[in-house]
C-alpha positions as CSV (number, residue, x, y, z in Angstrom):
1,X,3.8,-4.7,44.3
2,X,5.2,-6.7,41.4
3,X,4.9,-5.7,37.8
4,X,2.8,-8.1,35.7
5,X,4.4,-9.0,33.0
6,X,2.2,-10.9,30.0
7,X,3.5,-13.8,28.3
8,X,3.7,-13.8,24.0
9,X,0.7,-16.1,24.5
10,X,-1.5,-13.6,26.8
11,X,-0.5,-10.9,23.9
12,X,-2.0,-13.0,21.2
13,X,-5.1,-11.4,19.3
14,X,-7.6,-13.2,16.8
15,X,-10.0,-11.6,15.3
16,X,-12.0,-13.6,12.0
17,X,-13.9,-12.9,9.5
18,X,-17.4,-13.7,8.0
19,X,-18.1,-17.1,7.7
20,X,-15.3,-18.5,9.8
21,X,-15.7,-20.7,12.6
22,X,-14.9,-19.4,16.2
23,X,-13.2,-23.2,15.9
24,X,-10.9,-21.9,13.5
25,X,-9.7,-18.7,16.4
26,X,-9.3,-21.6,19.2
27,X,-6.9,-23.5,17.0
28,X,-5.0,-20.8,15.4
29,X,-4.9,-19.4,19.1
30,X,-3.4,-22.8,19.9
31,X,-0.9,-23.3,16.9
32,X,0.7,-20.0,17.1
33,X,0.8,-19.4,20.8
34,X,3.4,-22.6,20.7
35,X,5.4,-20.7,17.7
36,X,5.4,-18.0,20.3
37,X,6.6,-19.8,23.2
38,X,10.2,-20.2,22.2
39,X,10.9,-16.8,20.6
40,X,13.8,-15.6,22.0
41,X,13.2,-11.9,21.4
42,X,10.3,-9.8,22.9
43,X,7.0,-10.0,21.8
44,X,4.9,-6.8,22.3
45,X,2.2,-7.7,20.4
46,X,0.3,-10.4,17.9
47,X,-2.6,-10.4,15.9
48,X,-3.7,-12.8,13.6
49,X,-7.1,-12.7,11.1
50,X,-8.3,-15.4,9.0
51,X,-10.4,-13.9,6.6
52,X,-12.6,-15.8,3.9
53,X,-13.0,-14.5,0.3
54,X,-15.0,-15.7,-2.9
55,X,-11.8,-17.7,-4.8
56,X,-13.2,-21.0,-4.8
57,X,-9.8,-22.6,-4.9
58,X,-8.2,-21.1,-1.7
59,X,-10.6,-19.0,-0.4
60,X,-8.9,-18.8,3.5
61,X,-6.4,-16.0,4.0
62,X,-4.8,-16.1,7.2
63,X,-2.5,-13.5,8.6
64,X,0.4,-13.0,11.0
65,X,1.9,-9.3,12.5
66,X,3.6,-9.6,15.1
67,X,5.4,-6.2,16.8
68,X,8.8,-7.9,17.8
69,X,10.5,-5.6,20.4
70,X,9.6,-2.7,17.6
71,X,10.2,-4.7,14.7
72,X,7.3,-5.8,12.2
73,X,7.1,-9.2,11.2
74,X,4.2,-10.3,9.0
75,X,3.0,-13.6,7.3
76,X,0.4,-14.4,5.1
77,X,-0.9,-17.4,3.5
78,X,-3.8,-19.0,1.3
79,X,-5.5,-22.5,1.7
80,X,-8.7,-24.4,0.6
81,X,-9.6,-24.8,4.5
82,X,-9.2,-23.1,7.4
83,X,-7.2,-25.9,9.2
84,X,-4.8,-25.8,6.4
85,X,-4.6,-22.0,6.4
86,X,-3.6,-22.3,10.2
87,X,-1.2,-25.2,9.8
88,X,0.4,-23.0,6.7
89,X,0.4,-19.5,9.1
90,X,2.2,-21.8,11.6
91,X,4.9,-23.0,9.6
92,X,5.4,-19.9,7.4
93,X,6.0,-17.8,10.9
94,X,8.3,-20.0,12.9
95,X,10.6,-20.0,10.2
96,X,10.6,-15.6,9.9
97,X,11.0,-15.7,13.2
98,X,14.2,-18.2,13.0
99,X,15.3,-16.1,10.0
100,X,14.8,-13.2,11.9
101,X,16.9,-14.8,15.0
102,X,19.5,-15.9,13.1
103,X,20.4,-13.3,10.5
104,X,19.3,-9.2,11.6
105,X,22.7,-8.3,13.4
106,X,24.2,-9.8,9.9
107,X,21.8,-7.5,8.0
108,X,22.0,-4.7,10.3
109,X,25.5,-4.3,9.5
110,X,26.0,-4.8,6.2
111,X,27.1,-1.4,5.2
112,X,30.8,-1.1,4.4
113,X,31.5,1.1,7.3
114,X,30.7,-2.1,9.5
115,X,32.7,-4.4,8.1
116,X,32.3,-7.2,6.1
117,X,28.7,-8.8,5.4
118,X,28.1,-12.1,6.7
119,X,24.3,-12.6,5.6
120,X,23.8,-13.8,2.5
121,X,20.1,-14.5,1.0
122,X,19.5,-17.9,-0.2
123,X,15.9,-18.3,0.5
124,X,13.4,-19.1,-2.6
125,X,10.8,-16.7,-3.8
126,X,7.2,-17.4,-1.8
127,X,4.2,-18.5,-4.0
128,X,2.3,-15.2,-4.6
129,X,-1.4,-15.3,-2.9
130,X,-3.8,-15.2,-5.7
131,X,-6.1,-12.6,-6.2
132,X,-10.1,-12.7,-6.9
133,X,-10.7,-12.1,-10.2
134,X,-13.2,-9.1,-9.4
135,X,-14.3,-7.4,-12.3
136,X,-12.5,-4.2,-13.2
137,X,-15.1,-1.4,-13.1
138,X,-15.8,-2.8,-9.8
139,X,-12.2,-2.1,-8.6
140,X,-10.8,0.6,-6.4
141,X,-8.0,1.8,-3.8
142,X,-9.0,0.5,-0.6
143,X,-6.1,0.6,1.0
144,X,-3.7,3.3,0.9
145,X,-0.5,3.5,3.0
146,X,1.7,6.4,3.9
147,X,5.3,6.6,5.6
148,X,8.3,8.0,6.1
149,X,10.7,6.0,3.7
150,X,13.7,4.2,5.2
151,X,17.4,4.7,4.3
152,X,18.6,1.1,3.2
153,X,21.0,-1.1,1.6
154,X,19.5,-3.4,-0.8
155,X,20.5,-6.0,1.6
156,X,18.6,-4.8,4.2
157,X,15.9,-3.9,1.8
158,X,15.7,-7.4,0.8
159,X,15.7,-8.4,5.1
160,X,12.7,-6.6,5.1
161,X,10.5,-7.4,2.6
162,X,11.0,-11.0,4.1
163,X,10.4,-10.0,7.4
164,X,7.0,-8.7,5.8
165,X,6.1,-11.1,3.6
166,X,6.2,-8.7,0.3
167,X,6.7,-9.1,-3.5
168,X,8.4,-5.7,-3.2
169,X,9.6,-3.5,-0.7
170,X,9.9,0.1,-1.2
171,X,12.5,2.4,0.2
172,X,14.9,5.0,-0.3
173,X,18.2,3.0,-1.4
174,X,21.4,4.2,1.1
175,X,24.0,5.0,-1.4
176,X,22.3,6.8,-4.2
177,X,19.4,8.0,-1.6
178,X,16.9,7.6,-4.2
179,X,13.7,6.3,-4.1
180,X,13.7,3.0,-5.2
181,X,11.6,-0.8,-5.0
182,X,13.3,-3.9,-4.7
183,X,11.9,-6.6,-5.8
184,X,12.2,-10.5,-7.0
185,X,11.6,-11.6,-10.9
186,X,12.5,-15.0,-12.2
187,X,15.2,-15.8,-8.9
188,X,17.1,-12.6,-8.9
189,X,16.9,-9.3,-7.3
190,X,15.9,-6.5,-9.1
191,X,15.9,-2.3,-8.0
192,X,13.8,0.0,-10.0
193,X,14.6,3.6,-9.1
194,X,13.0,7.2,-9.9
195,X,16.2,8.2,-11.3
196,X,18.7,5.2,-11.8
197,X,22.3,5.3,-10.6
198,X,23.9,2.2,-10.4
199,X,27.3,3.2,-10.0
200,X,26.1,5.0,-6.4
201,X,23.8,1.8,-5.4
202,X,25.5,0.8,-2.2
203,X,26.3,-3.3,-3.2
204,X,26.2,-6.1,-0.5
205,X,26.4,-9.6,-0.1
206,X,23.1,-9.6,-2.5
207,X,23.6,-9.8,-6.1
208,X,21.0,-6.9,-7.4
209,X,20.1,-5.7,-11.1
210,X,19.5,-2.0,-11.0
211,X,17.2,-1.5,-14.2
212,X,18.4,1.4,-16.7
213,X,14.9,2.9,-16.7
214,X,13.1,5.5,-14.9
215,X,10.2,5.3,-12.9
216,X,7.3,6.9,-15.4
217,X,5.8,9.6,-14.0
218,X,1.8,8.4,-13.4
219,X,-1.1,9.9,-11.6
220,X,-2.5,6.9,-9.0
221,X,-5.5,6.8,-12.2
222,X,-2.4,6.4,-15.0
223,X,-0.6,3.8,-12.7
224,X,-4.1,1.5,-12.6
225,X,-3.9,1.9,-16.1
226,X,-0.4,0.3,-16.7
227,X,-1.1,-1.9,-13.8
228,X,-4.2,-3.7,-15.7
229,X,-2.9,-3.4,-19.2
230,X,0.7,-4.9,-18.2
231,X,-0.8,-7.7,-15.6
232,X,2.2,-7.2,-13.7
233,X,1.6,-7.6,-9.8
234,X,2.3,-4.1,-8.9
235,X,3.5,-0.4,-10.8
236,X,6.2,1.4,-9.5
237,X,5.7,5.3,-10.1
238,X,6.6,9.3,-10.0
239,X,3.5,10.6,-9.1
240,X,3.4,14.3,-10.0
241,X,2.6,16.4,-7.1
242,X,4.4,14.2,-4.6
243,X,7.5,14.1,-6.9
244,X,8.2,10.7,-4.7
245,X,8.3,7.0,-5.5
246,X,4.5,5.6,-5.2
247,X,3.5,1.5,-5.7
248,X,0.3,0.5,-6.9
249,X,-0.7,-3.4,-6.3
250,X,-3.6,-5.9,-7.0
251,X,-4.3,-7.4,-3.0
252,X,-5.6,-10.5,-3.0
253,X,-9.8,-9.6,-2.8
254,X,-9.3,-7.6,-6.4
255,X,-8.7,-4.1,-5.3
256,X,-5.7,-2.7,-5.1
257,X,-3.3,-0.9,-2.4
258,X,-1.9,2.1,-2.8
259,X,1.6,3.5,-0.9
260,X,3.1,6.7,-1.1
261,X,6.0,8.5,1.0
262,X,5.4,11.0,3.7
263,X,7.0,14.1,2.3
């Protein structure tokens, strides 16, 4: 008896949303399954949804995680059509996945006790999806993460909010082993921490500004509050009975995402 082993193709899941064609699964089935036929590293699983929301610019989202022998890898991307959204998805994936091919042993040993960094991050800042404008009494948490933080370089930090397609990546930074969120503002690299200590910040090939103020200290209520009075994309906070680094964030129907540390 021989084992059955399933191509990246046979792994490949589409699931869509209201009002999208079954048209639009056959082609993005068709357009990524050819991004997945020259990936070099095992692919254990794909799913992709295209979604449709009320922004009556772009109103297609289309999404992209893909389990890479135990690595995450996720795209996601706007457009006017579905077609487009797919064509986008397509593009926007087969060049993670050549980042990811060329660059993670780089990454993965960027710490000083490896030796001397080879990666270096040169790629420009993605457009940010746009958000519905949903009225605010109508908006809520309805999505709220939890995990074990990772101990990371800013380097690596930076890897993987790539990887994942993020404004900001939350983490607990390797040198000072402090909570902290890196994240991009105007072309540069910025780390916001709970408690700041630059001068322990392990440095890399990435040039990163740590900023000189504390995380304030928020219940998830308090940090919705700053989030809508400020307008910024996301609130880094202290909550109180955690005592841990939480982010707050508009996602793109208008509600907002919510992650917090396992303790």
């Amino acid at each position: 008896m021989h084992d059955v082993v399933q191509t990246p193709q046979e792994l490949l899941r589409i699931s869509v949303g209201d009002r999208v064609s079954m048209g639009a699964a056959a082609y993005a089935q068709e357009k990524i399954g050819r991004v997945l036929r020259h990936v070099s590293v095992p692919v254990l699983a794909v799913q992709v949804r295209l979604t449709r929301h009320r922004d009556p610019v772009e109103p297609i989202i289309a999404q992209a995680n893909v389990d890479m022998n135990g690595r995450a890898v996720r795209v996601q991307v706007a457009a006017s059509s579905t077609r487009e959204a797919v064509d986008l998805l397509e593009a926007r994936l087969r060049a993670r996945l050549d980042h990811l091919a060329r660059h993670h042993e780089a990454v993965r040993c960027a710490r000083p006790d490896c030796g001397p960094a080879t990666w270096q991050h040169g790629r420009a800042a993605r457009t940010p999806l746009p958000y519905f404008p949903r009225p605010v009494e109508q908006r809520e948490v309805v999505r709220h993460k939890s995990f074990a933080l990772t101990g990371e370089t800013c380097d690596e930090a930076a890897f993987d909010m790539e990887l994942m397609d993020h404004d900001f990546h939350l983490f607990t930074e390797h040198g000072s082993g402090i909570d902290s969120v890196l994240y991009r503002a105007d072309g540069e690299f910025l780390l916001a921490q709970l408690e700041p200590r630059s001068d322990t910040v392990t440095r890399g090939a990435l040039p990163v500004t740590v900023s000189p103020l504390p995380a304030p200290t928020l219940t998830v209520d308090g940090a919705i509050e700053r989030l809508e009075l400020t307008g910024v994309p996301f609130v880094f906070f202290r909550d109180p009975n955690l005592r841990r680094g939480c982010v707050l964030y508009h996602r793109y129907d208008g509600h907002y995402g919510l992650i917090t540390p396992t303790v």
